[in-house]
C-alpha positions as CSV (number, residue, x, y, z in Angstrom):
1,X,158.7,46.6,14.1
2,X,160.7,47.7,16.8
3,X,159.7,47.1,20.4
4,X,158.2,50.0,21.6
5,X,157.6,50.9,25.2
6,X,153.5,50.2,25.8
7,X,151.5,53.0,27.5
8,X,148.2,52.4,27.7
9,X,146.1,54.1,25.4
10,X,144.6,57.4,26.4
11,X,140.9,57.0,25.8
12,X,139.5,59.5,28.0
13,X,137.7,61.6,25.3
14,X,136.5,63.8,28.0
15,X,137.3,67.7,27.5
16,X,139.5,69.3,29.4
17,X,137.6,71.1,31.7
18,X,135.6,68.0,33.2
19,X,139.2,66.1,33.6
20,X,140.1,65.6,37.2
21,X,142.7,67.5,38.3
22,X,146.0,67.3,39.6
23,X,146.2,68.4,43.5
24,X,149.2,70.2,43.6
25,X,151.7,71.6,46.6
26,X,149.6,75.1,46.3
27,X,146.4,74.0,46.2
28,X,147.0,71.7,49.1
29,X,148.7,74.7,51.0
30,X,145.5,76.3,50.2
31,X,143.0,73.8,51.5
32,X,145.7,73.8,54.8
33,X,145.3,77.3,55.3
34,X,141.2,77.5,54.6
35,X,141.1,74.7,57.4
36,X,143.5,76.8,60.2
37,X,141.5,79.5,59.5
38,X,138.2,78.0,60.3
39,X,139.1,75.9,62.8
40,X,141.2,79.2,64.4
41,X,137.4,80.9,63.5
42,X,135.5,78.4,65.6
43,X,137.0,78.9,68.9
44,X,137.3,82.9,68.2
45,X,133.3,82.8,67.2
46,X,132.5,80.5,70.4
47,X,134.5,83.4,72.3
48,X,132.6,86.0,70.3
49,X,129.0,84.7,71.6
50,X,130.3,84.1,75.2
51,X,131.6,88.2,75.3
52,X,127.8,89.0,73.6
53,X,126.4,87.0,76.7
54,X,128.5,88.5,79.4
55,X,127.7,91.9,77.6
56,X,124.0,91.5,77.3
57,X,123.8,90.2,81.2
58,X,126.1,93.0,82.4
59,X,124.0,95.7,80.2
60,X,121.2,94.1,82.0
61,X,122.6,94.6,85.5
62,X,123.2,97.7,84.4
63,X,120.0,99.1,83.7
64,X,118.9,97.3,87.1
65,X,121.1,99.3,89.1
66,X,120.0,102.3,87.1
67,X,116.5,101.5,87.8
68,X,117.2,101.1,91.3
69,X,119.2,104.5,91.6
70,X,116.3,106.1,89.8
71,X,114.1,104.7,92.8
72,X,116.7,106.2,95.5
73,X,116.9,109.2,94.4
74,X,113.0,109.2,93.9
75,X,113.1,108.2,97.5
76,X,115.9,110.5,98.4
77,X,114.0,113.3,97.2
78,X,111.0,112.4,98.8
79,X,112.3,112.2,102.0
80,X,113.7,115.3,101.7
81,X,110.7,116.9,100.8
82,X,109.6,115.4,103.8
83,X,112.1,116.6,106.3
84,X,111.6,119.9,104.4
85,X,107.5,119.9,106.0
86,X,108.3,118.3,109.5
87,X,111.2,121.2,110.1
88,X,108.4,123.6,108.7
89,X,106.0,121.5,111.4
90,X,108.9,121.9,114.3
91,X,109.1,125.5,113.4
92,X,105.5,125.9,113.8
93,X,105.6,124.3,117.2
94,X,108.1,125.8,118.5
95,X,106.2,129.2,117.9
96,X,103.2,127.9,119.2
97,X,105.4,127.2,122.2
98,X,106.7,130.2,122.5
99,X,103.4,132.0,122.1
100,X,101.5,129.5,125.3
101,X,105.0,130.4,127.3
102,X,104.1,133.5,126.9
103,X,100.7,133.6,127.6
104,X,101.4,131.5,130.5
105,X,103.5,133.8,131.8
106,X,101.0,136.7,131.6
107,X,98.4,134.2,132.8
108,X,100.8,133.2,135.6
109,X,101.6,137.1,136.9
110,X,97.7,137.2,137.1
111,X,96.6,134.5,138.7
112,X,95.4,134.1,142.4
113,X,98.3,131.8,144.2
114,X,96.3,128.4,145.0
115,X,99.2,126.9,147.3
116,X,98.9,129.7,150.0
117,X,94.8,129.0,149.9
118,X,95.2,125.2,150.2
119,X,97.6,125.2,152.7
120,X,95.4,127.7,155.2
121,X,92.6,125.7,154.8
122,X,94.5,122.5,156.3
123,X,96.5,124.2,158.7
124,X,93.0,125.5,160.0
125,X,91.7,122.3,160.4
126,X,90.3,121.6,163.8
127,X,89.6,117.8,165.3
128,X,86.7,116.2,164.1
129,X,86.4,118.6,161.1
130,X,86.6,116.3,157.7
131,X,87.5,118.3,154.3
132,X,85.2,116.3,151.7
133,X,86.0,118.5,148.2
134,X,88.2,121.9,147.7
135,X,87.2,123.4,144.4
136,X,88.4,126.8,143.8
137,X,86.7,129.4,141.4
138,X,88.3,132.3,140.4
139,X,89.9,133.7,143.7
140,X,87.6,131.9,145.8
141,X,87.7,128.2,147.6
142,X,84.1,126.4,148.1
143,X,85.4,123.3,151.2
144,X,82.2,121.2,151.6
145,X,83.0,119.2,154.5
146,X,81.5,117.2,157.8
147,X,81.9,117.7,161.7
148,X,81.2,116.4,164.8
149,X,79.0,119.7,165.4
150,X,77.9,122.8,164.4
151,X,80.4,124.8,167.5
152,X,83.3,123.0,165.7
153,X,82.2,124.3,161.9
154,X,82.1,128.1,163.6
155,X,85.5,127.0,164.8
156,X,86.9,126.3,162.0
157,X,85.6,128.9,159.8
158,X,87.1,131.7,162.7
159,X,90.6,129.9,162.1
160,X,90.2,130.5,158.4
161,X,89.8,133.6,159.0
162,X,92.3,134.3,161.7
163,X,94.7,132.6,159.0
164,X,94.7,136.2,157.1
165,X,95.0,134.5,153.6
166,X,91.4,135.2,152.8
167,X,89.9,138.6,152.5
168,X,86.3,137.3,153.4
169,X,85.3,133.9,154.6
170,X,81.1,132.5,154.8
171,X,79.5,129.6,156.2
172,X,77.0,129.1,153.1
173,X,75.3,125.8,154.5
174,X,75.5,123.5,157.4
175,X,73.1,120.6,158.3
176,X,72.5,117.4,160.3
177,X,73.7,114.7,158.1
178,X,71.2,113.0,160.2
179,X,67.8,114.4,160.2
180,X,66.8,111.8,163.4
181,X,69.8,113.1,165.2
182,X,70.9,109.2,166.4
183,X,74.7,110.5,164.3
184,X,75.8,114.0,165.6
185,X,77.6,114.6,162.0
186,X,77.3,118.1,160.6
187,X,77.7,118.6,156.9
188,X,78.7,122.2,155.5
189,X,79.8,124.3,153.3
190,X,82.4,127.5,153.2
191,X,83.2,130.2,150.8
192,X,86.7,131.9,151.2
193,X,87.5,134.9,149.2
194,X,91.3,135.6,148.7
């Protein structure tokens, strides 16, 4: 018997399809590709969510500010409306202040002058005559005053007249402040007419 090289004896009696296979060159170029890819995926996912976030807080700003621009122009149009009434109030005051201008004009044509009266009845005023009140009426003065006697009242009253600003001047009262007579005050009281 001739030497014959020994191999061990194949007993594997296993079919061919549950056999363990052979890696070969392609298959291992495979599995190095498979494992770029999803470690290449993993950074490229990771950037994926981050660019969702930024997205989802920017759309959120977003519809802040358009809230917010909604709300200014809300405002915006409210104080326009606004503006819109106080011109519409201006407007209305400014007729009624035309209308009293006039009115005070027509008043003013008609009206007895007061300055001319007041200053007669103090350039009239004789020593020891005391004005108390001036109240005018209408065209006429009312002086309810006091004096040192009843000679100085007439006096005065005759200067008010001599004045020739009133048309018509009255004594309508004079008394003793005094009824005893120990204080020789007089206290009376003058219509002038202009």
């Amino acid at each position: 018997m001739g030497s014959r090289p020994s191999h061990p004896l194949d007993i594997d009696i296993l079919p061919e399809r549950y056999r363990p296979r052979r890696i070969t060159a392609p298959m291992v170029a495979a599995v190095v590709v498979a494992a770029a890819l999803l470690l290449g995926l993993v950074p490229a996912y990771r950037a994926l969510l981050t660019a969702q976030a930024r997205t989802a807080a920017l759309q959120r700003r977003l519809n802040q500010a358009k809230a917010g621009l909604a709300q200014v122009q809300s405002k915006q149009a409210q104080s326009v409306e606004q503006m819109a009434e106080m011109e519409q109030q201006i407007e209305q005051e400014r007729a009624q202040v035309a209308r009293l201008r006039v009115e005070f004009s027509t008043l003013s044509q008609q009206r007895v002058p007061r300055s001319a009266g007041i200053a007669a009845v103090f350039a009239a005023l004789v020593p020891r005559v005391h004005i108390v009140t001036l109240i005018q009426e209408d065209s006429s003065f009312i002086l309810a005053g006091q004096a040192g006697s009843q000679g100085m009242v007439l006096d005065y009253a005759r200067a008010l007249q001599a004045s020739g600003v009133f048309a018509n001047v009255r004594i309508l009262s004079m008394s003793n402040a005094d009824p005893l007579g120990l204080v020789p005050e007089i206290e009376f009281s003058i219509e002038m007419e202009q």
